[in-house]
C-alpha positions as CSV (number, residue, x, y, z in Angstrom):
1,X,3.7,9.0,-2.3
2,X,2.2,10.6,1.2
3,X,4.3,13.7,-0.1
4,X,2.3,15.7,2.9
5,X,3.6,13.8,5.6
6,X,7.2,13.2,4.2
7,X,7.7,17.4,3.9
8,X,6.1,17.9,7.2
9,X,8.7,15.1,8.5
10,X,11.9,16.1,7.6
11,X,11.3,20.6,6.9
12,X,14.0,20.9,9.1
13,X,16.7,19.0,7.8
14,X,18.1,18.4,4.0
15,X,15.0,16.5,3.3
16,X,13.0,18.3,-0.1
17,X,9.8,18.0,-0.9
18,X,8.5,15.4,-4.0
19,X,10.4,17.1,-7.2
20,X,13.8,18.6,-5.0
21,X,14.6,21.7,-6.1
22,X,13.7,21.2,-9.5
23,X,10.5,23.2,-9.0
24,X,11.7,25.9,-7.9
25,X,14.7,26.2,-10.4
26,X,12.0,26.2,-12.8
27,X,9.8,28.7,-11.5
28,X,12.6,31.2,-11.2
29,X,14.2,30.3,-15.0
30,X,11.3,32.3,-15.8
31,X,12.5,35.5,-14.2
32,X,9.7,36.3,-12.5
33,X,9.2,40.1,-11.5
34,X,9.1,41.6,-7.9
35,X,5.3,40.8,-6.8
36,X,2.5,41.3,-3.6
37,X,1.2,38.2,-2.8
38,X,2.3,34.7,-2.7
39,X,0.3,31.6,-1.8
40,X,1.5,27.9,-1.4
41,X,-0.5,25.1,-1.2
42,X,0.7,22.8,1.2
43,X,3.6,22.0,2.8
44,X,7.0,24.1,2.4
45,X,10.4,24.0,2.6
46,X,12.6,26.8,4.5
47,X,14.2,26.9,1.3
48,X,11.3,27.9,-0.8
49,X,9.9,30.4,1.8
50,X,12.8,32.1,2.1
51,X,13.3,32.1,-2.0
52,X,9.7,33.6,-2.4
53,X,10.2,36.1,0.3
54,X,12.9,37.5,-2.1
55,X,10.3,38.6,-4.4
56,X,7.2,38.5,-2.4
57,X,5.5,41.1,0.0
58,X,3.5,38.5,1.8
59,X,3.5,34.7,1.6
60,X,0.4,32.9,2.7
61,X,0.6,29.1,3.2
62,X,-2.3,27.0,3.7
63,X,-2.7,23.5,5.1
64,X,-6.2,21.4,4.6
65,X,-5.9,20.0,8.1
66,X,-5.3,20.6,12.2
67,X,-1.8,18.3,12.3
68,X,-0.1,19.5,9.0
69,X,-1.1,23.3,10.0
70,X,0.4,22.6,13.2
71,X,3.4,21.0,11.5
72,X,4.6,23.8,9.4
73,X,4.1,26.2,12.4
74,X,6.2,24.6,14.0
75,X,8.8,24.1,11.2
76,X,8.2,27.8,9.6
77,X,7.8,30.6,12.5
78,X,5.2,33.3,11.3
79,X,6.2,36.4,10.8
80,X,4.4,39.7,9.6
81,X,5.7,38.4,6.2
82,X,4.3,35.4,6.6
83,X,0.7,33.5,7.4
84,X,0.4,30.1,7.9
85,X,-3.7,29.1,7.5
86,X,-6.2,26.4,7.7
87,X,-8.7,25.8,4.5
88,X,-10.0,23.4,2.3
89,X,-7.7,23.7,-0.6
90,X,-11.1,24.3,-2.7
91,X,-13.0,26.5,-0.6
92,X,-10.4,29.6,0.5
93,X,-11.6,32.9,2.1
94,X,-9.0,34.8,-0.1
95,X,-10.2,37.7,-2.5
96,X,-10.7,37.2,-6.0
97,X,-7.7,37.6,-8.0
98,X,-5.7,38.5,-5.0
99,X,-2.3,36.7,-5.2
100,X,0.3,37.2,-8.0
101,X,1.8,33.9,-7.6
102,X,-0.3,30.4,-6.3
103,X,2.7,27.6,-5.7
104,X,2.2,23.8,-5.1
105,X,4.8,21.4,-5.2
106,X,2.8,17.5,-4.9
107,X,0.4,18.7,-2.9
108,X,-2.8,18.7,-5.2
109,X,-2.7,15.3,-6.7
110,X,-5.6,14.1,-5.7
111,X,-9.5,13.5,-6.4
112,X,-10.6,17.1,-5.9
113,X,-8.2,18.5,-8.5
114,X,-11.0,19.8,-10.3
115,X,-12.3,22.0,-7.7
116,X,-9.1,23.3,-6.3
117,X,-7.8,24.9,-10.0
118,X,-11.2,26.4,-10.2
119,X,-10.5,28.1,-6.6
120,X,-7.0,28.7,-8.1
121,X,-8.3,30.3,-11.1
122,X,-10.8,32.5,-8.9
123,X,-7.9,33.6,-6.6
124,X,-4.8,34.0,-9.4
125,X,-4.9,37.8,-10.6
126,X,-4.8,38.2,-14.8
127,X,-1.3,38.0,-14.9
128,X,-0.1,36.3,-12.4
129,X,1.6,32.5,-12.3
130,X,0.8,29.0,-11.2
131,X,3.6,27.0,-10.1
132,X,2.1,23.4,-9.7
133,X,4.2,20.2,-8.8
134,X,2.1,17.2,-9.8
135,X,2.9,13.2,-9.0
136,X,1.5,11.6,-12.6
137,X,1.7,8.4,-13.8
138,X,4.2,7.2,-16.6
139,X,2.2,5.1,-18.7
140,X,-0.9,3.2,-18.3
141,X,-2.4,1.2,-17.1
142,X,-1.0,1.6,-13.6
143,X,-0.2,-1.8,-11.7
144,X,-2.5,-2.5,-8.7
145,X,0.6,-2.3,-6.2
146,X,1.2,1.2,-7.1
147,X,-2.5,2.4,-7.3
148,X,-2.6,0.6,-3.5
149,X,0.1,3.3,-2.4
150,X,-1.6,6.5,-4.2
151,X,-4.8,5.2,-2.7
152,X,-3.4,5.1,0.8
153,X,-1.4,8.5,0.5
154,X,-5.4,10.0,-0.9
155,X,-3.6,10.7,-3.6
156,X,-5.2,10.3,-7.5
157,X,-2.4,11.2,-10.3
158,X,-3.3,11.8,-14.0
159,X,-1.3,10.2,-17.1
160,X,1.6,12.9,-17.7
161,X,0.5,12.8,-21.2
162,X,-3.0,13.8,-20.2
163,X,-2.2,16.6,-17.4
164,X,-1.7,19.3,-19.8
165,X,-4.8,19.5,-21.4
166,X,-7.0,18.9,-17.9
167,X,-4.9,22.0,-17.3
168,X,-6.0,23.8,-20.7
169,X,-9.5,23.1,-20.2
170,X,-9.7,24.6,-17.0
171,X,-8.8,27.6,-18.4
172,X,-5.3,27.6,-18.3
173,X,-2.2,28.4,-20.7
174,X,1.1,26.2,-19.8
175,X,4.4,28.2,-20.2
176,X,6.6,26.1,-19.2
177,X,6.9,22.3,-18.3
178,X,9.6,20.3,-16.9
179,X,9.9,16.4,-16.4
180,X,11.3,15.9,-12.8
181,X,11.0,12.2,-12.4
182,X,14.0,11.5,-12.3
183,X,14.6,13.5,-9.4
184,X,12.4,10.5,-7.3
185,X,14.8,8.3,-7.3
186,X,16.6,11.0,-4.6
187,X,13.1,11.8,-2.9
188,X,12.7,8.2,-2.0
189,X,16.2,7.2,-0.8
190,X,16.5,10.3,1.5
191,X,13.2,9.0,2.3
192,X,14.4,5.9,3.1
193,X,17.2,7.5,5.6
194,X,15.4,10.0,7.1
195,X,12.9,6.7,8.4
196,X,16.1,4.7,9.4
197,X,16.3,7.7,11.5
198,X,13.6,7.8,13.5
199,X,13.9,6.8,17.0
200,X,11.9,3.9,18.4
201,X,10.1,5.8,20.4
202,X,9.0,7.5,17.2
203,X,8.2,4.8,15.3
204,X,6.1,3.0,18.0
205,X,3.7,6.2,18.3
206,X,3.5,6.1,14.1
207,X,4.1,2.5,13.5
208,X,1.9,2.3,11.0
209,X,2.6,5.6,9.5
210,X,6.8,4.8,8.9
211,X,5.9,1.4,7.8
212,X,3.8,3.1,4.9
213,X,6.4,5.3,3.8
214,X,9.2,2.3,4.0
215,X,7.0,0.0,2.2
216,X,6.3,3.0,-0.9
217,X,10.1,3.6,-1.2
218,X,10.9,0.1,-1.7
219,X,8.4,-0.2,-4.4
220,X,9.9,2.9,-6.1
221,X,13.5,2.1,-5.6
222,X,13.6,-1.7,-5.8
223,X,9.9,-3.0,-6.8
224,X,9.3,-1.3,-10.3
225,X,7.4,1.5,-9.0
226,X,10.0,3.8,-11.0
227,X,8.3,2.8,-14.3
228,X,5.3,4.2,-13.5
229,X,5.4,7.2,-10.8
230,X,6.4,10.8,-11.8
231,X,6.4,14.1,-11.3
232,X,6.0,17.4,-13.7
233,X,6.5,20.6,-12.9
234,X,4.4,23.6,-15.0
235,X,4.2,27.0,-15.0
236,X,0.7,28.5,-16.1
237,X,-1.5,31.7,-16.2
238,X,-4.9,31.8,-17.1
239,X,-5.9,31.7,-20.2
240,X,-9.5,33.2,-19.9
């Protein structure tokens, strides 16, 4: 699932990210109060920035690399409301327990987990929530074809029966968690459209690129894939 590259493709058109709106609906079912600062991990929608910026002072939005920062610049105009930022997702320059709300929809699936809730934990204030979106696996163990896609997208899910208590370990209490696989099946057929889209000009520069994301929608939708990929959405705070 290059859930990076997918968002950053299509921010400007129906196109949501890796969970729809799902996430979102669940952050806000928990009538969240009137807060400062905001920070999302990743890419964005228009739709969640301008949901957040309902209840938030100041979004900050951080990309881990040149071309996706670039991206959602381009997609998302800054504003005084609004920062858009390169960092290493692990290593941030933000103040300790500076933003009231840290939100991530499939963007944090991947081999330095670890090290990027322990900068989340450092950055989160005492009260303030974690809204994480994260691709898991369905059951185990996962087939080679699917691990080849998660391995090509850098991406390294955790069993959905095991992700809550990496979570609690990490010093974490979950509040709230909502199954959103099902909502893949739409991710990967807009996916699918949004790539029949593309012009050829387009797909000659990124051959290699729209071939990858065809090839992981047609395991999802018509190879199996569906068994095994899917997505949770949790609402934490820290625990300690």
């Amino acid at each position: 699932m290059n859930s990076k590259k997918v968002a950053e493709f299509n921010q400007d058109g129906g196109f949501e990210l890796p969970g729809g709106n799902g996430q979102l609906k669940h952050l806000f079912d928990q009538n969240i109060p009137k807060e400062k600062h905001a920070l999302i991990i990743g890419p964005a929608t228009n739709a969640i920035v301008k949901r957040l910026l309902g209840y938030f002072l100041e979004i900050n939005i951080i990309a881990d690399n040149y071309d996706s920062m670039m991206n959602i610049r381009m997609k998302l105009k800054e504003n005084d409301s609004m920062k858009i930022k390169m960092m290493d997702f692990a290593h941030t320059d933000f103040k300790d327990a500076h933003f009231n709300l840290v939100y991530s929809q499939g963007s944090i699936s991947v081999p330095d987990r670890k090290n990027i809730f322990k900068e989340i934990k450092r950055i989160i204030s005492e009260d303030g929530l974690v809204s994480i979106g994260e691709v898991v696996s369905l059951k185990e163990p996962v087939p080679v074809f699917v691990k080849d896609i998660w391995e090509r997208s850098g991406l390294e899910p955790m069993a959905s029966s095991a992700i809550n208590e990496f979570y609690e370990t990490k010093g974490f209490k979950i509040i709230s968690e909502q199954d959103l696989s099902k909502s893949l099946n739409d991710y990967y057929k807009k996916t699918m459209i949004a790539v029949s889209k593309v012009t050829k000009n387009e797909k000659k520069q990124n051959k290699k690129y729209f071939s990858h994301l065809k090839h992981e929608s047609n395991i999802y939708l018509k190879l199996g894939g569906d068994k095994y990929i899917g997505f949770k959405s949790l609402i934490m705070r820290k625990s300690n």
